[in-house]
PDB file of N, CA, C, O and CB in Angstrom:
ATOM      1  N   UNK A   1     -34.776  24.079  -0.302  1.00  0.00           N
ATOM      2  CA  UNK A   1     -34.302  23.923   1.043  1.00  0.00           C
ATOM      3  C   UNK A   1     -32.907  23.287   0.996  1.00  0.00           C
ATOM      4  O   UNK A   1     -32.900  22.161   0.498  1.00  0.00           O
ATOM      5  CB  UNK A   1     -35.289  23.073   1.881  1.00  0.00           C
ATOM      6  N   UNK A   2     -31.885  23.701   1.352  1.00  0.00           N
ATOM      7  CA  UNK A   2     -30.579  23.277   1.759  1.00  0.00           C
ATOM      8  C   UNK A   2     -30.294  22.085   2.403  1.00  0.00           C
ATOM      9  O   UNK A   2     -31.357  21.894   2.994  1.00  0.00           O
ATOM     10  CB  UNK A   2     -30.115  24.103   2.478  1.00  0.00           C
ATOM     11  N   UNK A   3     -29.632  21.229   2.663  1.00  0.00           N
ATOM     12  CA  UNK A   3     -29.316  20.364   3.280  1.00  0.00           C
ATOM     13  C   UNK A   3     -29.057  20.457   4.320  1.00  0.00           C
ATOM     14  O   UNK A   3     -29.143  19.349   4.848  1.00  0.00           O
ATOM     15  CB  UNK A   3     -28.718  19.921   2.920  1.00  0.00           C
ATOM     16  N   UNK A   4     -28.533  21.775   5.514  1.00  0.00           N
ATOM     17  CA  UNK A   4     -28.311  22.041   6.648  1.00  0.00           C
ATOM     18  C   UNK A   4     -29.898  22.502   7.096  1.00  0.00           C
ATOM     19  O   UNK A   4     -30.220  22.273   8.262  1.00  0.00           O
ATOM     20  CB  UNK A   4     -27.093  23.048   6.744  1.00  0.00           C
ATOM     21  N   UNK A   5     -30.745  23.054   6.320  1.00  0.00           N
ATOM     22  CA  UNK A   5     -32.058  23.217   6.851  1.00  0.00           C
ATOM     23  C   UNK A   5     -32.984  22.083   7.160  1.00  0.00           C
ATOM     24  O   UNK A   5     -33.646  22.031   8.196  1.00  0.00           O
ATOM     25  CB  UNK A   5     -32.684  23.972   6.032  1.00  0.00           C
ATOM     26  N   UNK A   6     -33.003  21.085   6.123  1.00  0.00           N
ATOM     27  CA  UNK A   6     -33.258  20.125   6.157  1.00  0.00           C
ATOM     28  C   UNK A   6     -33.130  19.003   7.658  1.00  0.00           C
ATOM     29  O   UNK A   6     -34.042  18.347   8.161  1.00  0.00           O
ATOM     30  CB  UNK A   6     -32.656  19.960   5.127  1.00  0.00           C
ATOM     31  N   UNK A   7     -31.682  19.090   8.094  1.00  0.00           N
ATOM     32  CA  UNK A   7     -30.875  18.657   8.909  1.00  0.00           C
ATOM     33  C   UNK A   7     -31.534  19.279  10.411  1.00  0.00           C
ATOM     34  O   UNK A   7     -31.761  18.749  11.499  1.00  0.00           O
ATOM     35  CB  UNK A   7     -29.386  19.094   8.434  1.00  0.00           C
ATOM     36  N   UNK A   8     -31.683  20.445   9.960  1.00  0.00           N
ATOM     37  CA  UNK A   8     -32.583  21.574  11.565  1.00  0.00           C
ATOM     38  C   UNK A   8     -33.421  20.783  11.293  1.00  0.00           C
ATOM     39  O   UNK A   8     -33.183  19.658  11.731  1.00  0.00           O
ATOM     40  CB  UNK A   8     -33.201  23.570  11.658  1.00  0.00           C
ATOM     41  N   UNK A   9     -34.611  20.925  10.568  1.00  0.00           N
ATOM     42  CA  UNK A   9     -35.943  20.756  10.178  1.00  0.00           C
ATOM     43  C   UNK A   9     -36.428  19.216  11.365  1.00  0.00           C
ATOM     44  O   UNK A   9     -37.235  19.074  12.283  1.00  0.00           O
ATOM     45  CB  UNK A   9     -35.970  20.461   8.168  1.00  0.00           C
ATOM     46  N   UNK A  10     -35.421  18.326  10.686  1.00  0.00           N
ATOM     47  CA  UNK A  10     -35.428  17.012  11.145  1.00  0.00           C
ATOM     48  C   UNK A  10     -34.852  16.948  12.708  1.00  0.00           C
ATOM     49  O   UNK A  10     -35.164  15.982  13.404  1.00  0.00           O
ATOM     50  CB  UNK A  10     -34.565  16.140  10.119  1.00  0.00           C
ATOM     51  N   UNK A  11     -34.152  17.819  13.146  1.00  0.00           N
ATOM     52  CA  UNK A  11     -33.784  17.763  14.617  1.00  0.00           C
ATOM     53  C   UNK A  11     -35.011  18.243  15.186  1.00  0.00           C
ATOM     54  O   UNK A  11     -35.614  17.686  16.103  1.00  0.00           O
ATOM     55  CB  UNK A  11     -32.483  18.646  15.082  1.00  0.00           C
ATOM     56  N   UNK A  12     -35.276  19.056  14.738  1.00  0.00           N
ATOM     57  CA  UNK A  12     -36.441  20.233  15.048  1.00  0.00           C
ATOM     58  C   UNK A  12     -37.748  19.147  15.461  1.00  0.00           C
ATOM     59  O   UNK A  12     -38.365  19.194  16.526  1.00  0.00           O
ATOM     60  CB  UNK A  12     -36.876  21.443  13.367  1.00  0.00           C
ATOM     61  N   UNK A  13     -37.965  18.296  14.485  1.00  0.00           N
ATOM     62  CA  UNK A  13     -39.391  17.615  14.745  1.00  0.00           C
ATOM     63  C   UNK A  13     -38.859  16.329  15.386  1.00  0.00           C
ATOM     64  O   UNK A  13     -39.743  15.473  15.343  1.00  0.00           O
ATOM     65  CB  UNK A  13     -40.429  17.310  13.266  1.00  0.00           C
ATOM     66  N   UNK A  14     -37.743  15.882  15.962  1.00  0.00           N
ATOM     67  CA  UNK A  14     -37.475  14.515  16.755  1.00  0.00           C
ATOM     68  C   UNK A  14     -38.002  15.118  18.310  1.00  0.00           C
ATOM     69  O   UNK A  14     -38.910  14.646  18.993  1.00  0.00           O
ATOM     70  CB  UNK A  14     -35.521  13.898  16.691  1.00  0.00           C
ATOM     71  N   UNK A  15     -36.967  16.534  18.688  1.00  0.00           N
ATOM     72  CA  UNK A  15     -37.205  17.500  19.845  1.00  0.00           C
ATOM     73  C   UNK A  15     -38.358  17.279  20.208  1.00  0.00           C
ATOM     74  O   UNK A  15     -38.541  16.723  21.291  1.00  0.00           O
ATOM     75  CB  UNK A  15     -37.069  18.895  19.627  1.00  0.00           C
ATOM     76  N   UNK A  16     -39.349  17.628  19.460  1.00  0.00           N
ATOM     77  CA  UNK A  16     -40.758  17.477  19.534  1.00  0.00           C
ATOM     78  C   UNK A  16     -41.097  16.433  20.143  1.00  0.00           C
ATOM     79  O   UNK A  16     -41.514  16.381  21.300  1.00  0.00           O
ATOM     80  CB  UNK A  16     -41.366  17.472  18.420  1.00  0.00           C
ATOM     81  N   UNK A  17     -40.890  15.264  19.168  1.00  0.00           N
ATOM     82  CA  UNK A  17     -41.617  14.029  19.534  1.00  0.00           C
ATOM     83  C   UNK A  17     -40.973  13.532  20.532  1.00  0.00           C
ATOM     84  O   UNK A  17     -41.603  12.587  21.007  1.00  0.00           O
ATOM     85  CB  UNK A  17     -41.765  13.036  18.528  1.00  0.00           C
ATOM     86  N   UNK A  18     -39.882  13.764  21.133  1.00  0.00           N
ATOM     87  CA  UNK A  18     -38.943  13.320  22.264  1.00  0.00           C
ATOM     88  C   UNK A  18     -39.456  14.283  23.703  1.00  0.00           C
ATOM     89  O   UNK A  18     -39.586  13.828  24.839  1.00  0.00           O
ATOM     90  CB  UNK A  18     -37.126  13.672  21.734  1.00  0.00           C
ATOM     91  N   UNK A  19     -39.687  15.701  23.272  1.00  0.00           N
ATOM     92  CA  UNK A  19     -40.595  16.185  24.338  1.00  0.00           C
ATOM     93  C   UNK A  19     -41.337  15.529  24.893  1.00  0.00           C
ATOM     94  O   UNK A  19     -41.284  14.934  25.969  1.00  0.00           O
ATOM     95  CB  UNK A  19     -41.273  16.983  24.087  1.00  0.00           C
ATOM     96  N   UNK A  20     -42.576  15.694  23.629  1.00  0.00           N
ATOM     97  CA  UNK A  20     -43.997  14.520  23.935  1.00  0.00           C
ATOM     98  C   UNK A  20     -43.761  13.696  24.773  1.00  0.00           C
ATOM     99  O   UNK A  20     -44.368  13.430  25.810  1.00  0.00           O
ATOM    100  CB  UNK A  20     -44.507  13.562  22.812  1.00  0.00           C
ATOM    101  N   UNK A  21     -42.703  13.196  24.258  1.00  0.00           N
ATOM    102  CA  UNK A  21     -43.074  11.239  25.243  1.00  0.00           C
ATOM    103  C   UNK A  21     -42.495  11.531  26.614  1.00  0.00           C
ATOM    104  O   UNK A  21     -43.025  11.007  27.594  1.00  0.00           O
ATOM    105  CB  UNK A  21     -41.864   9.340  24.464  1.00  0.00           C
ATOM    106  N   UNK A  22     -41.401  12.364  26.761  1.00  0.00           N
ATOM    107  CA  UNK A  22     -40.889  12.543  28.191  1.00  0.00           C
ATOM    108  C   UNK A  22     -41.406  13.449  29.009  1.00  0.00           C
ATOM    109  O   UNK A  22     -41.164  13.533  30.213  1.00  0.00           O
ATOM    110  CB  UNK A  22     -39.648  12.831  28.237  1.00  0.00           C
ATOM    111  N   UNK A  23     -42.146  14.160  28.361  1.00  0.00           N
ATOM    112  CA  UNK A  23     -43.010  15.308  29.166  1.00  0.00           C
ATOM    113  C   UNK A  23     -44.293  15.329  29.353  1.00  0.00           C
ATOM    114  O   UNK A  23     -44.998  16.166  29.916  1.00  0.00           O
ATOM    115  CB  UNK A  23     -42.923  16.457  28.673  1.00  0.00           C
ATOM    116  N   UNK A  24     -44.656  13.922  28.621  1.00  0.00           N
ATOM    117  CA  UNK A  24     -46.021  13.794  28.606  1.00  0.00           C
ATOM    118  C   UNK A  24     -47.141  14.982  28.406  1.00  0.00           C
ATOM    119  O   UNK A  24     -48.113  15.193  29.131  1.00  0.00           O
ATOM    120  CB  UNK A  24     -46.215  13.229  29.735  1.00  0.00           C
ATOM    121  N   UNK A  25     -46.772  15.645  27.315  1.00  0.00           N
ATOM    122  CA  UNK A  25     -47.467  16.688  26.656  1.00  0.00           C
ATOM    123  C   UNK A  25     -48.039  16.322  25.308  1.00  0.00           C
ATOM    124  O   UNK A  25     -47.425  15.669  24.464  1.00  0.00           O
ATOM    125  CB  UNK A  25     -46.592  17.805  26.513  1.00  0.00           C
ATOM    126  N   UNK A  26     -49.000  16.692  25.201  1.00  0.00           N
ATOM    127  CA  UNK A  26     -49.513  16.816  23.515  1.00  0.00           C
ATOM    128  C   UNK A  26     -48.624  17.808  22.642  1.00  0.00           C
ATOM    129  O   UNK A  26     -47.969  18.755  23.077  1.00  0.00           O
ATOM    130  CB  UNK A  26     -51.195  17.485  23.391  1.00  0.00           C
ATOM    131  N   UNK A  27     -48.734  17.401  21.350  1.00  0.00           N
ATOM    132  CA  UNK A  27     -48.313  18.172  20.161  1.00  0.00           C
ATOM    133  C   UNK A  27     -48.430  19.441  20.751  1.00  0.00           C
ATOM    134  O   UNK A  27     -47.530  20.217  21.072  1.00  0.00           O
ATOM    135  CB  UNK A  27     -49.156  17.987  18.803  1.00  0.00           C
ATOM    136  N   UNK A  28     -49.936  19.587  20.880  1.00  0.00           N
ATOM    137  CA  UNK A  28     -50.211  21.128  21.290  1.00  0.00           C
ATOM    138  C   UNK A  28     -49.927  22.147  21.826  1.00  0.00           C
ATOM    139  O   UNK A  28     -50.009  23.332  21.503  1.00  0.00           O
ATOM    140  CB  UNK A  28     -50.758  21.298  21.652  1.00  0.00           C
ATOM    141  N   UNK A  29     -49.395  21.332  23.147  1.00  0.00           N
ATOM    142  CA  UNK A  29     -49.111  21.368  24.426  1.00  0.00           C
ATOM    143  C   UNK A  29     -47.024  22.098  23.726  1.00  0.00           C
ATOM    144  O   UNK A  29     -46.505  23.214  23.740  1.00  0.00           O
ATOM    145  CB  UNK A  29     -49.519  19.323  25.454  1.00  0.00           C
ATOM    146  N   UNK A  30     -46.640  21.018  23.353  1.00  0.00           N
ATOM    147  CA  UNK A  30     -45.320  20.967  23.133  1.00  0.00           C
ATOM    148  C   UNK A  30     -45.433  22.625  22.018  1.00  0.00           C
ATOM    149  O   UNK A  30     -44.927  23.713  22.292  1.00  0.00           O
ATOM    150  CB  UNK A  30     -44.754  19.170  22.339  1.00  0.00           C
ATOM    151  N   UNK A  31     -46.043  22.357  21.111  1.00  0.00           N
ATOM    152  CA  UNK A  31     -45.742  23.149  20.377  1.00  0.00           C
ATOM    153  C   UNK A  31     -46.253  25.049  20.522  1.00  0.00           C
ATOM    154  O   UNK A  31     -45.809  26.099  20.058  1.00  0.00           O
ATOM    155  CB  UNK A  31     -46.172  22.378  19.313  1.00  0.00           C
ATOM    156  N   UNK A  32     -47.231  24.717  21.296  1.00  0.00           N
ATOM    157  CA  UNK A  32     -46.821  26.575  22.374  1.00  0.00           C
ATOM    158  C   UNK A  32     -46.055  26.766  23.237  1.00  0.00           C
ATOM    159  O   UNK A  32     -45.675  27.912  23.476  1.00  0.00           O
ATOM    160  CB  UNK A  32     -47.817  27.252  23.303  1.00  0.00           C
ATOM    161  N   UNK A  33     -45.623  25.710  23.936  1.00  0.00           N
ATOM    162  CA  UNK A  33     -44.732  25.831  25.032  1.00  0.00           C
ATOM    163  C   UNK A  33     -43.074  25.981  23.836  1.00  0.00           C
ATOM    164  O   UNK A  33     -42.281  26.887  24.092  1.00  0.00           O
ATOM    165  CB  UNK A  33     -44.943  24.140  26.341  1.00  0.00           C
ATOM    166  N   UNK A  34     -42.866  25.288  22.979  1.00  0.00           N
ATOM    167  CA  UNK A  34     -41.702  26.018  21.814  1.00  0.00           C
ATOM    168  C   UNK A  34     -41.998  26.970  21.054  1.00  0.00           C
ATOM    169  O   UNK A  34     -41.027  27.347  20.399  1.00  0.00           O
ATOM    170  CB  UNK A  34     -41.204  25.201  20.790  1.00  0.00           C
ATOM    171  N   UNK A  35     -42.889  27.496  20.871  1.00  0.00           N
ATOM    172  CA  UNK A  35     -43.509  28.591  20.155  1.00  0.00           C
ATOM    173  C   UNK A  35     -43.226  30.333  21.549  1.00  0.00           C
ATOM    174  O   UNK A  35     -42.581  31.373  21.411  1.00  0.00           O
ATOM    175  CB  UNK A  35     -45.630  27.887  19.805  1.00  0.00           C
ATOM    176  N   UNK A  36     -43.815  29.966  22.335  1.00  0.00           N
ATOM    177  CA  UNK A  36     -43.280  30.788  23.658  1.00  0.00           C
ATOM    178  C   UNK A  36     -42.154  31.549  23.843  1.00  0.00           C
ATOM    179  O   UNK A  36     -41.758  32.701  24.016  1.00  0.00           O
ATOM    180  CB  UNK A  36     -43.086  30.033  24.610  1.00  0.00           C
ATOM    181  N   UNK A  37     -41.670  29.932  23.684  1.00  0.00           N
ATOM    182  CA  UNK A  37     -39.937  30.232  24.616  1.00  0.00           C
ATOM    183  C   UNK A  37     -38.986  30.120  23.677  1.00  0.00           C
ATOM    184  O   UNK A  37     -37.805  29.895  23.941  1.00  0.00           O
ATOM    185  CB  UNK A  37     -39.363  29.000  25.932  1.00  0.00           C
ATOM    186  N   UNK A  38     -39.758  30.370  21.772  1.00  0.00           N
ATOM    187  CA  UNK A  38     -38.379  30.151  20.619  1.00  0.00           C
ATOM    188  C   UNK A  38     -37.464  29.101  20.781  1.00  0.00           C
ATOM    189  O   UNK A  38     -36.238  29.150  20.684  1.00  0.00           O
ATOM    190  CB  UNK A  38     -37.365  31.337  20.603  1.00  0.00           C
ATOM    191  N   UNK A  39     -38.438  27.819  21.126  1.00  0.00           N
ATOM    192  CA  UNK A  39     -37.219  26.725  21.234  1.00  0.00           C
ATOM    193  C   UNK A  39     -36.685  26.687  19.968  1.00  0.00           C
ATOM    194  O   UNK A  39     -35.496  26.985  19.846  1.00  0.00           O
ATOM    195  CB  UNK A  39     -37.625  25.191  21.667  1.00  0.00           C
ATOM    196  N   UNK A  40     -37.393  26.348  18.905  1.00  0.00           N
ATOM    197  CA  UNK A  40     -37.541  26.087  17.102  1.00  0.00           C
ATOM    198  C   UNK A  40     -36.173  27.013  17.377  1.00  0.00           C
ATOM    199  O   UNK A  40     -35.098  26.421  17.482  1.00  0.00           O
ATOM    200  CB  UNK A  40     -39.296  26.853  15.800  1.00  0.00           C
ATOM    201  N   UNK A  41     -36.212  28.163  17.468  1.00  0.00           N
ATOM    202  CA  UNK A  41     -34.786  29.377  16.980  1.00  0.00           C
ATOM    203  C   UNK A  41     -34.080  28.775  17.253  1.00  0.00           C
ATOM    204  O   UNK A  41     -33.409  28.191  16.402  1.00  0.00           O
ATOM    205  CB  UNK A  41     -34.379  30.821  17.555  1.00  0.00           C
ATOM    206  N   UNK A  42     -33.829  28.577  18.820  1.00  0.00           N
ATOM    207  CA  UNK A  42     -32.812  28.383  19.701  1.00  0.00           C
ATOM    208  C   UNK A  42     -31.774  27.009  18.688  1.00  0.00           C
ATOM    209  O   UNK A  42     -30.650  27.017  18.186  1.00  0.00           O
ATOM    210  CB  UNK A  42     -33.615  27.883  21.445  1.00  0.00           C
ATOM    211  N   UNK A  43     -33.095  25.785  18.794  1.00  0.00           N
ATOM    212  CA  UNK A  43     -32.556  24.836  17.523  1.00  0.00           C
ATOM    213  C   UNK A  43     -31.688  24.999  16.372  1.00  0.00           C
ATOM    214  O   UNK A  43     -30.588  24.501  16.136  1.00  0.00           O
ATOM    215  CB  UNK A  43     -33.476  24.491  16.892  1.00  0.00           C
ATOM    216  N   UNK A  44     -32.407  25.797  15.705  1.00  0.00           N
ATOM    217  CA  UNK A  44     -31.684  26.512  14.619  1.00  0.00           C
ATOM    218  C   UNK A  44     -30.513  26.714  15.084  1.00  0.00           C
ATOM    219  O   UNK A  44     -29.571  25.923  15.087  1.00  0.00           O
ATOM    220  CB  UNK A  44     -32.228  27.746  14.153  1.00  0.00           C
ATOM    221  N   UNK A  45     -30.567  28.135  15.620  1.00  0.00           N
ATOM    222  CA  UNK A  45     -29.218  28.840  16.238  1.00  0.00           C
ATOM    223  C   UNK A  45     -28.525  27.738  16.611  1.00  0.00           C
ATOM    224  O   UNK A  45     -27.610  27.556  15.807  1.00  0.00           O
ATOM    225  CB  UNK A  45     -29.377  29.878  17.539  1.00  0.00           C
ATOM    226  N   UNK A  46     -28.546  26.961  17.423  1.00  0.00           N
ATOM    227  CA  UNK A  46     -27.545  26.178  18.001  1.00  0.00           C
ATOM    228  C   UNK A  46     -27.245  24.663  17.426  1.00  0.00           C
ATOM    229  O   UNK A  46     -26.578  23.698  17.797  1.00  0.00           O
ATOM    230  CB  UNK A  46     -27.911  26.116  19.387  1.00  0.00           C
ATOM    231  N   UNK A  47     -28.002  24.946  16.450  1.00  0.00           N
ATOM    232  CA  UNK A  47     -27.096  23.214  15.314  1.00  0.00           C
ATOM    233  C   UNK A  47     -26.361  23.070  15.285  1.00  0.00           C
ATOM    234  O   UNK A  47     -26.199  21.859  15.435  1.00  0.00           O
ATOM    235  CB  UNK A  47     -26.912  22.779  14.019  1.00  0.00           C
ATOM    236  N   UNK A  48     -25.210  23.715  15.125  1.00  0.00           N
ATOM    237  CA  UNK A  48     -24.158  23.441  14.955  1.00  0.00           C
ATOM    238  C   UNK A  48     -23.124  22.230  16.093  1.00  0.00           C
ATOM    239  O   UNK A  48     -22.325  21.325  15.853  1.00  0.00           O
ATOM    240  CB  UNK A  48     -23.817  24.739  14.818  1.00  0.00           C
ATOM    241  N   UNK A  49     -23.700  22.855  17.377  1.00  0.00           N
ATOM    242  CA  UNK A  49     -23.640  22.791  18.092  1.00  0.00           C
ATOM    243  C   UNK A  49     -24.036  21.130  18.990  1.00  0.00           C
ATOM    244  O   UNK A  49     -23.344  20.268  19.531  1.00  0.00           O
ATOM    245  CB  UNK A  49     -24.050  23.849  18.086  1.00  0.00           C
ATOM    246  N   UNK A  50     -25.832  21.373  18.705  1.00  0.00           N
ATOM    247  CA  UNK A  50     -26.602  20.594  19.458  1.00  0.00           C
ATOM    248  C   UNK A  50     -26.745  19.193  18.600  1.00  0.00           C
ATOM    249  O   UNK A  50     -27.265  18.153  19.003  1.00  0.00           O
ATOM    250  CB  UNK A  50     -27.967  21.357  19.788  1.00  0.00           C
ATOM    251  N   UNK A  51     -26.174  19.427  17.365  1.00  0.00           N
ATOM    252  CA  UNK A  51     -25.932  18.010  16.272  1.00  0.00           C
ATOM    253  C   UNK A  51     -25.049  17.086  17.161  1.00  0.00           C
ATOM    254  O   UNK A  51     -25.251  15.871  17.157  1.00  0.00           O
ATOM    255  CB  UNK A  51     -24.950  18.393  14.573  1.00  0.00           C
ATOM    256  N   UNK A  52     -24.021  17.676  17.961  1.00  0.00           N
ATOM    257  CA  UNK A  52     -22.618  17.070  17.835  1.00  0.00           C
ATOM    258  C   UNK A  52     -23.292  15.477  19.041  1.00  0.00           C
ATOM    259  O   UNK A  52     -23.037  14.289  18.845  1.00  0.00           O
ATOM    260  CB  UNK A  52     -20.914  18.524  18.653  1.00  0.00           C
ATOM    261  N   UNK A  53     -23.717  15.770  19.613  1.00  0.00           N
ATOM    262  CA  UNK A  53     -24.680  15.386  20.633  1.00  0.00           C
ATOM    263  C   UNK A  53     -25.767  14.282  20.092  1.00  0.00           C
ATOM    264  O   UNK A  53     -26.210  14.333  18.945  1.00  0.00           O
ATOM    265  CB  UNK A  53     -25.415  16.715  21.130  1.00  0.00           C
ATOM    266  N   UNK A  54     -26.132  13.320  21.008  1.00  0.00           N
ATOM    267  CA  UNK A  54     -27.323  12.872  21.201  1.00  0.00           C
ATOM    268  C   UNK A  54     -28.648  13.910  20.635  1.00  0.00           C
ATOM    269  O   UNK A  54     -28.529  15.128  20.767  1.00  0.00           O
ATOM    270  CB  UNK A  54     -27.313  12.598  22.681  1.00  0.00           C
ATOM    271  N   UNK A  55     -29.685  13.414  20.112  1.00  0.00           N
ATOM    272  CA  UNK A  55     -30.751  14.046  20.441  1.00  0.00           C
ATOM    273  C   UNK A  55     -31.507  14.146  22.044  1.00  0.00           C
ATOM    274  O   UNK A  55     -32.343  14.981  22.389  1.00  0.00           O
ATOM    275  CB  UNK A  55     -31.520  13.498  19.545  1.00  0.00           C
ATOM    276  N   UNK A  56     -30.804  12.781  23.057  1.00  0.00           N
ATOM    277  CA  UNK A  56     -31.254  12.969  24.306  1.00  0.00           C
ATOM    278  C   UNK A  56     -30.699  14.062  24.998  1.00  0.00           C
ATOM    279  O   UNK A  56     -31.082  14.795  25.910  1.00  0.00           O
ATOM    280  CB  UNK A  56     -31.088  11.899  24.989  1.00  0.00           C
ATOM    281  N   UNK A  57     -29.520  13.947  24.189  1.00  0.00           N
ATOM    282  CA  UNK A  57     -28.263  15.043  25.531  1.00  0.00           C
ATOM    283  C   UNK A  57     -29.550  16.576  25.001  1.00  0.00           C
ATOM    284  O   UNK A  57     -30.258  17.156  25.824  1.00  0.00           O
ATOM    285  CB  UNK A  57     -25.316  15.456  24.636  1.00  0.00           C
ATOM    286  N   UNK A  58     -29.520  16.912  23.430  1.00  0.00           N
ATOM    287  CA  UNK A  58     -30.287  18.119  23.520  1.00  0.00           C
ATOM    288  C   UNK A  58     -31.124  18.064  23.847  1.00  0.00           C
ATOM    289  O   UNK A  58     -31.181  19.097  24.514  1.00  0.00           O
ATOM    290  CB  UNK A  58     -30.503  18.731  22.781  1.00  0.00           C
ATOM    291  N   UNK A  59     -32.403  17.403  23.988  1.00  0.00           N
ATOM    292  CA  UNK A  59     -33.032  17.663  24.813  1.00  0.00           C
ATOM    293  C   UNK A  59     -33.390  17.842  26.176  1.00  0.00           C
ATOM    294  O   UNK A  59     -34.464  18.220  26.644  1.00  0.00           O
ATOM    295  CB  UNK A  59     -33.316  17.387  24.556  1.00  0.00           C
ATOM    296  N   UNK A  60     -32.277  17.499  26.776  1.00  0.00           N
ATOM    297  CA  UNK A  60     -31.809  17.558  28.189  1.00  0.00           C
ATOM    298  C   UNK A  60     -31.266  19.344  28.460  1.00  0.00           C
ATOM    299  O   UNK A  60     -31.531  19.980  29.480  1.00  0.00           O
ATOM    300  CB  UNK A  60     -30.376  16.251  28.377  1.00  0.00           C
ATOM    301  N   UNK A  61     -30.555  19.822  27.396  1.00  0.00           N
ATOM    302  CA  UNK A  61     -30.125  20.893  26.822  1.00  0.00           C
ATOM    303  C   UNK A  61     -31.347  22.099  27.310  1.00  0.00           C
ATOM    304  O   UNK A  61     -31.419  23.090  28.037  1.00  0.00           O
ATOM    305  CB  UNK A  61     -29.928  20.563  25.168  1.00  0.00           C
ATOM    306  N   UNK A  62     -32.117  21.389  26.501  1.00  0.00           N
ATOM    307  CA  UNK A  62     -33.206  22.025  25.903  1.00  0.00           C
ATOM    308  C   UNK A  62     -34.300  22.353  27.428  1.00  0.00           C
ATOM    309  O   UNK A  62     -34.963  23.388  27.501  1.00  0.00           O
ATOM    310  CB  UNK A  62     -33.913  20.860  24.542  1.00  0.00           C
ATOM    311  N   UNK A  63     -34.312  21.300  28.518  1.00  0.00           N
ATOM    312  CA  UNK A  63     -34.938  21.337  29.366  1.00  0.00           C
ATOM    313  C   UNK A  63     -34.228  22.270  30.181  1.00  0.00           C
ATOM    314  O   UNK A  63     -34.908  23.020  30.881  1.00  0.00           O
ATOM    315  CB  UNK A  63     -35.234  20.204  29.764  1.00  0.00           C
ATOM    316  N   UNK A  64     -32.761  22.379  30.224  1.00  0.00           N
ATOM    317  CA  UNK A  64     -32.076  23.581  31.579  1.00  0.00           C
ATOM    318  C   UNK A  64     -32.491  24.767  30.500  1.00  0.00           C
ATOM    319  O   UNK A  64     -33.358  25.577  30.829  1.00  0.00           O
ATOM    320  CB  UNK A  64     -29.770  23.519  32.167  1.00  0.00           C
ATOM    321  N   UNK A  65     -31.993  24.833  29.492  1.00  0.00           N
ATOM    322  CA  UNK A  65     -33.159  26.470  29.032  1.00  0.00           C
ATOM    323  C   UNK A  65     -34.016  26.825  29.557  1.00  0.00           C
ATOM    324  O   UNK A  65     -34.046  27.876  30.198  1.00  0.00           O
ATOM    325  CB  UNK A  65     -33.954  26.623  27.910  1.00  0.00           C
ATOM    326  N   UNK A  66     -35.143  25.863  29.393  1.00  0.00           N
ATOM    327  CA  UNK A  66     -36.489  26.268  30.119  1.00  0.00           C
ATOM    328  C   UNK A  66     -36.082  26.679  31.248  1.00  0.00           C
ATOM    329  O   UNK A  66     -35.952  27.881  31.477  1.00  0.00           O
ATOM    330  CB  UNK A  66     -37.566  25.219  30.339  1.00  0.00           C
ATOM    331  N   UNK A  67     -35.787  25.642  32.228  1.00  0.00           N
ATOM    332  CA  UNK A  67     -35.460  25.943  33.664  1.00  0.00           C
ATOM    333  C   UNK A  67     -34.782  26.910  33.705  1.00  0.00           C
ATOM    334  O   UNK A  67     -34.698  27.033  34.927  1.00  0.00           O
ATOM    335  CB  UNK A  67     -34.839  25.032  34.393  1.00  0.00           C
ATOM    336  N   UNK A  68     -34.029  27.981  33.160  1.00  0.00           N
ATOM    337  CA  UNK A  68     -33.539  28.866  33.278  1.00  0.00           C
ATOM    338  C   UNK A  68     -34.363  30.149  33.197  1.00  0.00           C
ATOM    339  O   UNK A  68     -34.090  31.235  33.709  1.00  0.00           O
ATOM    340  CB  UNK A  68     -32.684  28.708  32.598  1.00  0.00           C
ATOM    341  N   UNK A  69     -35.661  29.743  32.290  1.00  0.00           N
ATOM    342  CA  UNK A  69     -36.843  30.402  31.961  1.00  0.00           C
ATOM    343  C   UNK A  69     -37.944  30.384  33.184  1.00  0.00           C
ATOM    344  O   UNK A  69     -38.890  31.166  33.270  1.00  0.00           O
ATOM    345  CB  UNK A  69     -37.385  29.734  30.678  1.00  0.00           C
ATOM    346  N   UNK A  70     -37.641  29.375  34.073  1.00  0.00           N
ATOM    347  CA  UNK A  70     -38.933  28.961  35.077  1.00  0.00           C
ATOM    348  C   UNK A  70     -40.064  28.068  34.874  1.00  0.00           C
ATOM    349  O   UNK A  70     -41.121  27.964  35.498  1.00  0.00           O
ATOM    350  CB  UNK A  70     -39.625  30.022  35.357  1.00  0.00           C
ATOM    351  N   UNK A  71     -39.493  27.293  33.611  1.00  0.00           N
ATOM    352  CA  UNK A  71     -40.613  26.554  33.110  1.00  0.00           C
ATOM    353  C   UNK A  71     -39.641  25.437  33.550  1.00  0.00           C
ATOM    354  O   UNK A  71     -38.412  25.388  33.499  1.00  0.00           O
ATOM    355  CB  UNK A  71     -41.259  26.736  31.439  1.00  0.00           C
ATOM    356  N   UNK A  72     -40.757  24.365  34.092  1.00  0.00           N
ATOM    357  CA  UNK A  72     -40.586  23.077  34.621  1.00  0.00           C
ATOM    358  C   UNK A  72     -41.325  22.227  33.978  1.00  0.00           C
ATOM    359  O   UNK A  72     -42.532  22.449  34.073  1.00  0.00           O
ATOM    360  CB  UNK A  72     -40.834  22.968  35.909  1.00  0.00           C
ATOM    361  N   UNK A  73     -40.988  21.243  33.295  1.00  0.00           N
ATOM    362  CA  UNK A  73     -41.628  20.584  31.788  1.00  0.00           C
ATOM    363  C   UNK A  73     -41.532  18.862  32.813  1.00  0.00           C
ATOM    364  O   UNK A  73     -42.268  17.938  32.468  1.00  0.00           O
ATOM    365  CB  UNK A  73     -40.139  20.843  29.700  1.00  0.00           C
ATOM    366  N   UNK A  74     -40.817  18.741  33.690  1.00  0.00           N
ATOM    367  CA  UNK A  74     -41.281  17.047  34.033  1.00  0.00           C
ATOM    368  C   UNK A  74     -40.599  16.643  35.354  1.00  0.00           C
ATOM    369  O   UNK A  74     -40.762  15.512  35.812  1.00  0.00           O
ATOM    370  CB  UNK A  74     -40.689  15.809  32.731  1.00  0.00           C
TER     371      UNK A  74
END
């Protein structure tokens, strides 16, 4: 594994746990609702990007996606 994967990997599972607590969802919960809507990709795809940032700002990011999707998470 690369060091930039690594780097996703670890954004990838904060997202998560930063979901959880603000959305008051389970793992479970969190992880079909990113499984769904390709948050995980989107992550990926947009590291470059969503690094430069807070992990709050992306996940804030991460919530107008949805809402752009029709999903209302909190």
């Amino acid at each position: 594994m690369s060091q930039e994967q690594i780097n996703i990997s670890h954004m990838q599972c904060w997202l998560i746990r930063l979901a959880q607590s603000k959305w008051n969802k389970t793992a479970e919960e969190i992880a079909t609702l990113f499984k769904q809507y390709e948050i995980l990709d989107y992550i990926a795809d947009c590291y470059d990007t969503l690094h430069l940032s807070s992990y709050q700002h992306a996940l804030t990011d991460l919530e107008l996606l949805l809402a752009q999707k029709g999903v209302v998470v909190c």
